[in-house]
Structure formats: structure tokens, C-alpha cells
N, C-alpha and C positions, 0 to 999 in steps of 0.2 A: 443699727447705725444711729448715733443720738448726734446733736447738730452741731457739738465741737467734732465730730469723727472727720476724717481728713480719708478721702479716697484715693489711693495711691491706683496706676499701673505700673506692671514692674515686669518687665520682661528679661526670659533666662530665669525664670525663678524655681527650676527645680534643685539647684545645686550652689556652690558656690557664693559670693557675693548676692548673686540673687535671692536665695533661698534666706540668707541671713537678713536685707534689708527685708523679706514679706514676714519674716518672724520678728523682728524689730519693732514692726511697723503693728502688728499682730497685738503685742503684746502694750504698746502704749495704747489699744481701744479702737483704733482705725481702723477700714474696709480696704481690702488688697483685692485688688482682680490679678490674681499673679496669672502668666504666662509660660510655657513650656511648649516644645514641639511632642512631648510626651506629657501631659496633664496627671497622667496616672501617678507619676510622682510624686504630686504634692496633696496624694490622696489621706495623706494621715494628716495634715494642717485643718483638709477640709473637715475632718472626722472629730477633730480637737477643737474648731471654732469653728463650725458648721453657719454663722452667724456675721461674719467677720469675713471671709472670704471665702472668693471661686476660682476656680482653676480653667483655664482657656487654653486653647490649643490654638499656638501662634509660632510660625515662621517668619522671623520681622522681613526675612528678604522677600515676602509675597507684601508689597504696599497696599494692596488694593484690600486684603485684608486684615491688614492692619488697619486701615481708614475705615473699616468695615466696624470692627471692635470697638474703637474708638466712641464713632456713631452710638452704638449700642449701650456702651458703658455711662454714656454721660444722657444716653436717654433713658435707662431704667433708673443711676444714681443722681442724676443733674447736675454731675459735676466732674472732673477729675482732678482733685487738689494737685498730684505730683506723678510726675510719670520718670522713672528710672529707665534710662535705656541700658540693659545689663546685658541682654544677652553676647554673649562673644568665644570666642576659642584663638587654640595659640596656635601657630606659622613659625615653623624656622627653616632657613635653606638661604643662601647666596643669594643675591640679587638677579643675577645670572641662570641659578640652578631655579626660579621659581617661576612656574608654566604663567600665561597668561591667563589661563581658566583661574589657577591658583589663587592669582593676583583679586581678580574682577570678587571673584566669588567671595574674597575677604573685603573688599570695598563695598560691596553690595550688604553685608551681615554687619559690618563694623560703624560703616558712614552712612550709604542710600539708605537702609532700612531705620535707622535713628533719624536720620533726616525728616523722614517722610513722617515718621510717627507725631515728631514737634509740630511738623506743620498742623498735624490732622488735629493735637490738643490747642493751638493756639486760640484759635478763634472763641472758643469755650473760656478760656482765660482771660482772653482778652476784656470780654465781655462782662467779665464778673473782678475784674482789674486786680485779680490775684492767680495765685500758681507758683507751681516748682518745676523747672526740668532738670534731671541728674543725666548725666551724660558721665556713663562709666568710662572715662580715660585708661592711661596707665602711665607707671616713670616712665614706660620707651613712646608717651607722647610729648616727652620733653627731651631725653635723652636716647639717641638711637646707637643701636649697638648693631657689630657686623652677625649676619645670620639673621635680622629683625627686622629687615629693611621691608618687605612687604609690611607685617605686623608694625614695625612704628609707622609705616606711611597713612595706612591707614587711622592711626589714633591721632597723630598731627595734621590731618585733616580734620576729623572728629572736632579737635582742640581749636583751629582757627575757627572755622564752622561755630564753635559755639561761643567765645570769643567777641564775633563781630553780634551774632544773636544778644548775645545778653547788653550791649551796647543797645540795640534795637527795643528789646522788650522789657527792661530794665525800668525806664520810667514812665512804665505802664502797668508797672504793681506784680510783673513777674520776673521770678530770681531764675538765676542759670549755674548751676556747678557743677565744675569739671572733678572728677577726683582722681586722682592718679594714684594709683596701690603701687607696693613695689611688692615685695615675694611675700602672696598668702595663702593658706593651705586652701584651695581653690581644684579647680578640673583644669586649670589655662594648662597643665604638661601631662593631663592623664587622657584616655582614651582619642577624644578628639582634635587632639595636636597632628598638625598637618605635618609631615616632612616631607622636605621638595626633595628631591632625585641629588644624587651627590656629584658631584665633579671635583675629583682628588685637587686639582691645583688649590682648591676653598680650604682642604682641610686644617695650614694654620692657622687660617682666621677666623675659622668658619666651625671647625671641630670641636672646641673646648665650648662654642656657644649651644651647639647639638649635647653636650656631653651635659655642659649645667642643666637645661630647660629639662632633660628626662631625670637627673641626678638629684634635683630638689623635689621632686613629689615624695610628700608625705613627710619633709622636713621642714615646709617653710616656716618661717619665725612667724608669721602675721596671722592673727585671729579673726577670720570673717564677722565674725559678732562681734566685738571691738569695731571694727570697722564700719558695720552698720551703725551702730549706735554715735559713730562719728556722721555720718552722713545725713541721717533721721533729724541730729538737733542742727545742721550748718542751714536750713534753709532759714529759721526761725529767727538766725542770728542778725542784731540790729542792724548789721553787714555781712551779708552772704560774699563768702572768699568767692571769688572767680573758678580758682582752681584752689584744690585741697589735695596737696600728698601725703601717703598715708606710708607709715612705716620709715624707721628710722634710716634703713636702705635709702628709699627713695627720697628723702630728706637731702639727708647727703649726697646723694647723685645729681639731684639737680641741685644744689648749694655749689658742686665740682664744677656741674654742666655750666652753669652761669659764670662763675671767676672765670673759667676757659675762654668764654663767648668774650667779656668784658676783656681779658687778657689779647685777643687775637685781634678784637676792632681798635683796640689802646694802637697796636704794634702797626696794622694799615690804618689809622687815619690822616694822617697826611697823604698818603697816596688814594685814599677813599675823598676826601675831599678837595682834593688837586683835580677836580676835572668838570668847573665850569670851565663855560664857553669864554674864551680870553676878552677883557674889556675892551672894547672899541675895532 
């Protein structure tokens, strides 16, 4: 560690976006404490840069050790430059078809558990009037599709949640980005993809979105390395975007999503603002 090195935690980092942001991060000189519920994973990063990074065994939905980590990491390295909240998995089922455990349990992995972790690096940052937090979004935390309604609920909480933070922490020397991927060769539709119980009435609406999420593993357009290397240089930038979408999909999804929004509020506004209380 020499005293430009930038100490990242990066949780979810044995696969995926995560794995690509601690080899990113690897490879410009920096120290990663990556995270995994399975550490053995990232047993050959440690073997390649035995100097440069440790691998931790972390569940973000357990807070208590996460706050626990946290603690540790910034008292053996004195600091946590950037913390990526990555870890995540993908939900598809009906709004309807998707259990309550379902639900909680993707709000606890997606929101509580990032939550809690910003809390536990603030104070650290605070104090040293710099930092990064990456808060892994996605397009369906801008645009929600049917079938995703758990999964965007959760990343559109993520998104406001960090939103009013970075308003908060912003001019006190720490930056906040949200990044929003659209389709990247990722694990979001392999092994750990949830699917909720079916109920036939869903299957117009609800079938062809089951049918895409398993149908693009292993084809998506988007390159997690690309992507890290987008996310690695956006904290540095003389203005850190808010949000960052990545992938010419998710470009365009939200370029649609917004004309739509702009187009629906153009059509009620007269009736959205016909309803002060009458003068006199």
C-alpha cells in the first residue's frame, strides 16, 4: 500500500460487476477488501496480488457484521477511500406471485444491507472530508418493467435513498454514484435468480419477462470490465454524475422512460395544477 493507494470495500465481489470493479481497482495499484459470502472465490486474485488485497466473508444482510468489517478495515488500513455496494441477485414473478419473505428478503440484500454499510463508512469520511460511495443500481431503478416489480422496488428505493445522501454528503468532500447497468454478462439470471410461484392469469404480461431474464444469460452485450473501468474513473471526475447508465440499452430506456414521464405530466397538467384551495 503506498500513500496514493486508494482502499476500496467492494462487496458481491466474487463474480460479476463485483469481481470486475476489485480487478479494476487491482490493477490501477489500490488495496480492495473484496467481500463474498463464499471468500474462496476470490482465492486466485489473492494468490496474484497477495499485497493488494483480502478477501472477507460478508453477508451485507447481517448489519451488525458488516459495521463489524467496517470497524476493522479502517483500523488496520486507516481508511476506506470507496466502498461499492455490489452485492445483489435477480427476482422475477408478478407483483401478486411474489411471497412476502420474497419481498423483505430482496429489500434487506438490496437497500437495508447498503444502507447500513454507508452509515458504518461515513463517519470515517467524514472526518477525513473525502470518499466515494458506489451504490450498484440498475435501468429497472429508473425504469420498471412487469415481472420486476419486487426487483425495481427495491433499486428505486436504493436510487432515492442515495439521491437525498449525496445532497447531504456532497458538500463535505464525499461523492455518491448510482450506476445503472442495463444487460451485462453478469450472474443477475444465472444460478441465483429467484422465481416467485406462477399464477397463469400473469402469463401475458409476466411470461415473455420470465422468458428474457433466463434467455439472455450468456448473451448479454455489456462487458463487466468496461463497466468497471467506467465506474473506477466517474468518482475522480471534476463532477461525479449522480447517476451513471451504462449500456446503450439502458441509455435508451431511460432517454424513452423520461419523454414518457415528460409526455404524461405535459397531458395532466392543468388538471395537476387545478387544485389549489379556491381564493377567498
Amino acid at each position: 500500500m503506498t500513500s496514493t493507494s486508494r482502499v476500496w470495500l467492494v462487496t458481491g465481489a466474487s463474480s460479476g460487476f463485483g469481481r470486475a470493479i476489485t480487478e479494476a481497482a487491482l490493477a490501477a495499484g489500490d488495496v480492495v477488501v473484496a467481500t463474498a459470502r463464499r471468500p474462496e472465490t476470490l482465492d486466485d486474485l489473492v494468490t496474484s496480488h497477495p499485497d493488494q488485497i483480502e478477501a472477507a466473508r460478508l453477508d451485507v444482510t447481517d448489519t451488525a457484521a458488516g459495521a463489524a468489517l467496517v470497524a476493522d478495515v479502517q483500523a488496520r488500513y486507516g481508511r476506506i477511500d470507496v466502498l461499492v455496494n455490489n452485492a445483489g441477485r435477480g427476482q422475477v414473478g408478478a407483483a401478486e406471485e411474489t411471497t412476502d419473505g420474497e419481498l423483505r428478503d430482496l429489500f434487506e440484500l438490496h437497500f437495508f444491507g447498503p444502507a447500513a454499510l454507508a452509515r458504518a463508512v461515513l463517519p470515517g469520511m467524514r472526518a477525513r472530508g473525502s470518499g466515494a460511495i458506489v451504490q450498484m443500481s440498475s435501468f429497472g431503478g429508473r425504469v420498471a418493467l412487469p415481472g420486476f416489480s419486487a426487483y425495481c422496488a427495491t433499486k428505486f428505493a436504493l436510487e432515492g435513498y442515495s439521491e437525498a445522501l449525496a445532497a447531504e454528503v456532497g458538500p463535505l468532500g464525499i461523492a455518491v454514484l448510482v450506476v445503472e447497468p442495463g444487460s451485462f454478462r453478469t450472474e443477475l439470471s444465472g444460478a441465483n435468480l429467484v422465481r416467485s410461484a406462477r399464477i397463469d392469469d400473469y402469463t401475458p404480461t409476466v411470461g415473455s419477462t420470465r422468458e428474457m431474464i433466463t434467455g439472455i444469460r450468456g448473451v448479454e452485450p455489456g462487458d463487466p470490465a468496461r463497466a468497471a473501468a467506467a465506474i473506477r474513473t466517474a468518482p475522480d471526475a471534476d463532477t461525479t454524475p449522480l447517476r451513471l447508465p451504462l449500456g446503450a440499452d439502458a441509455v435508451d430506456g431511460i432517454l424513452a422512460h423520461l419523454d414518457a414521464v415528460r409526455t404524461e405530466l405535459r397531458t395532466w397538467e392543468p388538471v395537476s395544477r387545478d387544485t389549489a384551495l379556491a381564493a377567498g
